[in-house]
Each structure stands twice: as C-alpha cells, then as structure tokens.
C-alpha positions as CSV (number, residue, x, y, z in Angstrom):
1,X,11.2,-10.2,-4.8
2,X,11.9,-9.1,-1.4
3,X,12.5,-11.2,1.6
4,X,12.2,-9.2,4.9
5,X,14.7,-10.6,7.5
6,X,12.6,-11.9,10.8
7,X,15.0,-12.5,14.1
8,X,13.2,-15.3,15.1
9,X,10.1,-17.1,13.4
10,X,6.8,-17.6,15.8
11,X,6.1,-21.5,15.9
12,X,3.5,-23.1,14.2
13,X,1.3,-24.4,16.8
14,X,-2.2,-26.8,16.3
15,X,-4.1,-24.5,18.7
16,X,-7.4,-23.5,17.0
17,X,-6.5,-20.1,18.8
18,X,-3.8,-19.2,17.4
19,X,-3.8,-18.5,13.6
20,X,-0.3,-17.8,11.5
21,X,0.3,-14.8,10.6
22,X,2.5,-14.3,7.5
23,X,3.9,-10.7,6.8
24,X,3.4,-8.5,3.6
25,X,4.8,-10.1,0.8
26,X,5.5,-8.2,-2.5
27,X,5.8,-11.1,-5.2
28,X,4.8,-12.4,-8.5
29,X,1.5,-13.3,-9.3
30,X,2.7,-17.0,-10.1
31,X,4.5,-17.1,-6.7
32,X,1.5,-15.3,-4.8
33,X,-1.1,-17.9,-6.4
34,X,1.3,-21.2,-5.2
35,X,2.0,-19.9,-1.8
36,X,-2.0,-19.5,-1.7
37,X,-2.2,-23.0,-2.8
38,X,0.3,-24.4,-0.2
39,X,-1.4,-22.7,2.3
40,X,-4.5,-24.6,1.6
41,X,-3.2,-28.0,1.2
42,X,-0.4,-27.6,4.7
43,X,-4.1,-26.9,6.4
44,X,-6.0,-29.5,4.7
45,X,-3.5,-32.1,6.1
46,X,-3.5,-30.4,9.3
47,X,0.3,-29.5,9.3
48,X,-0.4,-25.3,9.4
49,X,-2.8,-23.8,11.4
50,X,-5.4,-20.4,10.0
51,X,-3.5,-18.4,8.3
52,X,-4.2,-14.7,7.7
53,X,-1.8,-12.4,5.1
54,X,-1.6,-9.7,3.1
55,X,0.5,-9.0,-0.6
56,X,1.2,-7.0,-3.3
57,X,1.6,-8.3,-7.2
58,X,4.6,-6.9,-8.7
59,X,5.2,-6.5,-11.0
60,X,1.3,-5.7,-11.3
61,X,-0.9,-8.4,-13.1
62,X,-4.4,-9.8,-14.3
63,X,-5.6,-12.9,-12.5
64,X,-8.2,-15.0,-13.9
65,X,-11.1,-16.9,-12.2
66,X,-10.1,-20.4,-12.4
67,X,-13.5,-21.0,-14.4
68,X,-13.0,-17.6,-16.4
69,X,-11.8,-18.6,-20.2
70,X,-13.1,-15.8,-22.3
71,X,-11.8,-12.3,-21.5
72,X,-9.9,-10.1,-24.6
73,X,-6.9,-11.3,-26.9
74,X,-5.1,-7.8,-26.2
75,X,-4.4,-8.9,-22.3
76,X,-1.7,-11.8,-23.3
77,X,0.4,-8.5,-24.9
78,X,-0.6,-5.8,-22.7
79,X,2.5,-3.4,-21.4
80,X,2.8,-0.6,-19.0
81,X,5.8,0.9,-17.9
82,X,7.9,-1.1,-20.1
83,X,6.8,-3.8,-18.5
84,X,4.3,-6.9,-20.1
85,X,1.2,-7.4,-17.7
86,X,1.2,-10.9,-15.9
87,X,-1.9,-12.9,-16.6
88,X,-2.4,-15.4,-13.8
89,X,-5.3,-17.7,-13.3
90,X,-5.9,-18.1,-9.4
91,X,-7.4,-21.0,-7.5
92,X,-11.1,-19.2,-6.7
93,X,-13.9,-18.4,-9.1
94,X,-15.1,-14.9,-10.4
95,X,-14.0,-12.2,-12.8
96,X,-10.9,-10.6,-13.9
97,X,-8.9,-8.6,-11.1
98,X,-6.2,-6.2,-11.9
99,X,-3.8,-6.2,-9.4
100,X,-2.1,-2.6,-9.1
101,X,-2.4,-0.3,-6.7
102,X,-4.5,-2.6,-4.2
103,X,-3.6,-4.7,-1.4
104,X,-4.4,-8.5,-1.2
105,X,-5.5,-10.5,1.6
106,X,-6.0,-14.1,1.9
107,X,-7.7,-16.2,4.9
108,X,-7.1,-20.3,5.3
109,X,-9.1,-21.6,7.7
110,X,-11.7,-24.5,8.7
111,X,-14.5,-24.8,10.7
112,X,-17.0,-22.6,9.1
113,X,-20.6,-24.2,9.2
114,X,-23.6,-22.7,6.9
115,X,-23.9,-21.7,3.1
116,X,-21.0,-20.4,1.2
117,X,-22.6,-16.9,1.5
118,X,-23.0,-17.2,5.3
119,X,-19.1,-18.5,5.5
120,X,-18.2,-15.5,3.0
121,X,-19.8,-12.6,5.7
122,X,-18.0,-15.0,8.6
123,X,-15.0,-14.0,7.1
124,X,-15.9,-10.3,5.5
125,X,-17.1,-9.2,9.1
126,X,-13.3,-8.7,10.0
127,X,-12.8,-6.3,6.6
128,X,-15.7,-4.5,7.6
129,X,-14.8,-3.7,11.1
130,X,-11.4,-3.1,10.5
131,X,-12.4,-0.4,7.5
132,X,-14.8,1.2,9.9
133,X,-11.6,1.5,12.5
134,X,-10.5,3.6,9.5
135,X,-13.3,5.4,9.4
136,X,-14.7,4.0,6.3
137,X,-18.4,2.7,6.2
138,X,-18.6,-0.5,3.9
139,X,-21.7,-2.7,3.0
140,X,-22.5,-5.5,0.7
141,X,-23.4,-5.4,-3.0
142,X,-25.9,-6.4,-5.1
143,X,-25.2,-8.2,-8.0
144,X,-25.5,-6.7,-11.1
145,X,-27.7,-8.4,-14.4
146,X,-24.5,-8.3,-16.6
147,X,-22.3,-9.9,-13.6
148,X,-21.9,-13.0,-15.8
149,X,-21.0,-11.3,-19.1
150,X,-18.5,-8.8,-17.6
151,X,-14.7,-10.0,-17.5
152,X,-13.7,-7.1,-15.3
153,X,-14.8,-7.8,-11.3
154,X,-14.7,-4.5,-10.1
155,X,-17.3,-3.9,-12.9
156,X,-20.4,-5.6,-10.7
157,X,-20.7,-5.6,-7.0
158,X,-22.2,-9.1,-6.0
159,X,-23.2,-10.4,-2.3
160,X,-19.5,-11.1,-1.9
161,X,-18.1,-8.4,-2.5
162,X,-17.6,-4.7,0.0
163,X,-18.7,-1.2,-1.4
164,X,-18.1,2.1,-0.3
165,X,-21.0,4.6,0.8
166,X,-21.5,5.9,-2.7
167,X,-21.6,2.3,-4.2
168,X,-18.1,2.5,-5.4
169,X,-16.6,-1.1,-4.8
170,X,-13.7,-1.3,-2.7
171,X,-13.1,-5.2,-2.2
172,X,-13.7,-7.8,-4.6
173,X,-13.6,-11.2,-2.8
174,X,-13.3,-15.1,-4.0
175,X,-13.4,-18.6,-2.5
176,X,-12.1,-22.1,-2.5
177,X,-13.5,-25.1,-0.2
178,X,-11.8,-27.7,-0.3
179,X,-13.4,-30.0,1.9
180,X,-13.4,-28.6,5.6
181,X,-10.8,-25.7,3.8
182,X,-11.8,-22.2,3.1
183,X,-9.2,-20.1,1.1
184,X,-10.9,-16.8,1.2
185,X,-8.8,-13.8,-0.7
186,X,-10.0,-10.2,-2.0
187,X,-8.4,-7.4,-4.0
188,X,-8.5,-3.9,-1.8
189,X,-8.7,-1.0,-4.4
190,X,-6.5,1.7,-2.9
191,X,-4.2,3.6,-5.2
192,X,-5.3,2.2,-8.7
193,X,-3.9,3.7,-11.9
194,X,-7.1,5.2,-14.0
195,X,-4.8,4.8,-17.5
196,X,-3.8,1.6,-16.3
197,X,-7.2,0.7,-15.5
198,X,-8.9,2.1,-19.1
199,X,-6.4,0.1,-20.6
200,X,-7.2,-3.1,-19.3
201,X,-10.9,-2.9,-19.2
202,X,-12.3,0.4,-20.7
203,X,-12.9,4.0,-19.7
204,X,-16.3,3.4,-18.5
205,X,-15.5,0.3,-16.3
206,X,-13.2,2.7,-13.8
207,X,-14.3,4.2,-10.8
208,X,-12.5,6.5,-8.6
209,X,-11.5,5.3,-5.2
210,X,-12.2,8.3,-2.5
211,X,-10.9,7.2,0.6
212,X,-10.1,9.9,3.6
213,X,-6.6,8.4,4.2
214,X,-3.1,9.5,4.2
215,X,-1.5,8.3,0.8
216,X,1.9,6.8,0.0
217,X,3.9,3.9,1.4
218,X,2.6,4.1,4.6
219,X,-1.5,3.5,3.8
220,X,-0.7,-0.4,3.0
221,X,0.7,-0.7,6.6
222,X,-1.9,1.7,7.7
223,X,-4.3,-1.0,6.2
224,X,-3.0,-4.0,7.3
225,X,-2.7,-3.0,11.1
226,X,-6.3,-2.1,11.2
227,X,-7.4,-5.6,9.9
228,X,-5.0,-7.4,12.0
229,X,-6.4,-6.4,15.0
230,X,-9.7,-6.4,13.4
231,X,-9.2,-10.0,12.8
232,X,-8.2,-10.5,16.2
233,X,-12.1,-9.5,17.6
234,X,-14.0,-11.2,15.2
235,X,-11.7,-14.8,14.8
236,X,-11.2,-14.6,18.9
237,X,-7.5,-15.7,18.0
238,X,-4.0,-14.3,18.6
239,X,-1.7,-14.2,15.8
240,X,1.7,-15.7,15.4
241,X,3.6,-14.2,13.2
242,X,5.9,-16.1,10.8
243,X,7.2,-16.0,7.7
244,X,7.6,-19.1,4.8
245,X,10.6,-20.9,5.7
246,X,13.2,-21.7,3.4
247,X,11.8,-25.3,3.4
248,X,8.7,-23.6,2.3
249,X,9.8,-21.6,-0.5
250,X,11.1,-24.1,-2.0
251,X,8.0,-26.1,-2.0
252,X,6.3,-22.9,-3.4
253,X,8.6,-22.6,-6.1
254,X,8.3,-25.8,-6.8
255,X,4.4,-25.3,-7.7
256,X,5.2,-22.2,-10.2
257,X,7.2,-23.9,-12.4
C-alpha cells in the first residue's frame, strides 16, 4: 500500500461547509471497505465532518453486496496475473463489482431529506456535472427485468446507476443510511480489462468503455479534479484536505482483521 507524504494535514472542523477531503488511496479491498466503515461511524457520532474520496483496489478485487450470497464457486479461486482475485463483501447493497481498471468514490454525509432515490440524484448530480466538464454526457438507467438474477452490476443499469450516451454504463453506485448517515460509493469503469472482465462474468456481460480522454496514469487524476470541483458547486462546500492519521489507520486496521 502506498502512503503519500502530506506536509501538513487540513483540520477537521464541525462546519457543515466544509467537507474532508481524503486523497487517492490505492489499497486493499479489506482496507478500502473499513476505512469506508470508519468514515461512517466518526460522522455518525459527529467527530468527522462530509467526507468525499476517491481509491483504487489493488491488488484488483470482487466486492459483494452485503445482501448478495449467491454468485459462482470459481470466484473464491479466480487468478490473474499470478495473482488470486480478492472477494470482498462491502457495506452497501447491489450486485457484484469488479474492481480493475475503475476509479472509486465514496461520499459520507448527513442531512439529505426525501426518498433514497431522491438522496441518490442529490449526490449523483456532482458525477454528472463533473463528467459533462469532461465532456462526457451521462443519464440515468433503467433497470433491467433480470437486475435481480444477474450477479455482475455492470450487467443492468438501474435508477441508481450513470450511463453513457450509447447506454453503456459507466458508474455503478450503492448506499448505506445509517440513521441521519448516507455512505454513498460507485465504481467508475475507465480502463477495464475485457479478458479480465470475460473471466469473471462472461463474454457477453462486457461492454467497451469509449470515453474521449487521454489514457494512462494521468486520466485518474484527470477524473478526480473534475469531480472535486464538481462537488464543490453542487455540495456549496470547500474542501479540506486531509489524509487518515496514523491514529486512524490503526483503527482501520483494526476493523480488517
């Protein structure tokens, strides 16, 4: 795992304003899941304000729905690169998510009033605005008839999720409430591995990704500047940017083992 050095860390601060803002981290699926979970709980006892980041699973990994319990034998032994898969169950609902090649975000906040679809295109608006920035139109789904029966979630677009002009999805989204607490995170598809991919799920389940964007190292940042400031407009907030504290860490590695 890498830990990017920070000279200073931004305080935390109980101003409704001003949300945390944690800096790409490239981790574990176990790690990325508790540090998900700490963020909901420090907000639910009011000791962390919103919080808004962005990761990467490596190495690359499944993650379950947390109500998901049927999906194929052959992913507890699946290998690629030399490497086994992870299989991690996360704290929202839906399907099966393969985690390489995309970008994850993940939004703590409170305060949301309406239905859990009307909180979920609260919280989309900024994804959608910040794509368009890109130059990239995105619009709802519509979910599909076999949505229940199909372990892969990029196989089905429902009212949750993003899709590109030609259908294709882009972002697959998921939620927590905990009380007053929101946890809202989403896979971004941008770079996915089509053998990887057929592998997991099938041939038929994949669906290439056409985006009109630079490639390489450089789109993830690309990405995550556009939402940032994205986030920015449609939150009204400012962000402070800090990373997990040692303090923290340790509580987070505490919840993976």
């Amino acid at each position: 795992m890498s830990h990017e050095a920070f000279t200073k860390p931004a305080p935390t601060t109980p101003d409704s304003r001003i949300w945390r803002l944690i800096p790409h981290l490239e981790a574990p699926g176990t790690v990325q899941m508790a540090i998900d979970r700490y963020l909901v709980e420090q907000h639910q006892l009011g000791l962390m304000p919103a919080t808004l980041r962005f990761y990467t699973w490596s190495p690359p990994a499944i993650s379950l729905g947390y109500h998901q319990h049927q999906y194929p034998d052959r992913w507890q032994n699946l290998i690629w690169n030399g490497r086994a898969l992870d299989l991690v169950r996360r704290p929202t609902g839906g399907r099966a998510v393969l985690h390489q090649g995309d970008l994850t975000y993940a939004v703590v906040m409170s305060g949301l009033s309406g239905s859990r679809t009307q909180a979920y295109q609260q919280i989309c608006e900024f994804l959608i605005q910040g794509w368009r920035s890109l130059g990239i139109q995105l619009h709802y789904g519509t979910a599909g008839r076999g949505y229940i029966h199909n372990p892969n979630c990029f196989g089905t677009a429902t009212g949750a999720d993003l899709v590109l002009e030609d259908g294709t999805k882009l972002i697959g989204s998921a939620q927590l409430r905990r009380g007053g607490v929101i946890l809202q995170h989403g896979s971004m598809r941008l770079e996915p591995d089509e053998d990887l991919f057929a592998q997991v799920f099938g041939t038929e389940a994949f669906a290439a990704i056409k985006l009109p964007l630079r490639r390489g190292e450089d789109l993830i940042q690309l990405v995550i500047n556009a939402l940032v400031a994205s986030a920015k407009n449609c939150f009204h907030v400012d962000f402070a940017v800090q990373p997990l504290s040692e303090q923290e860490w340790e509580k987070v590695y505490l919840d993976c083992d």
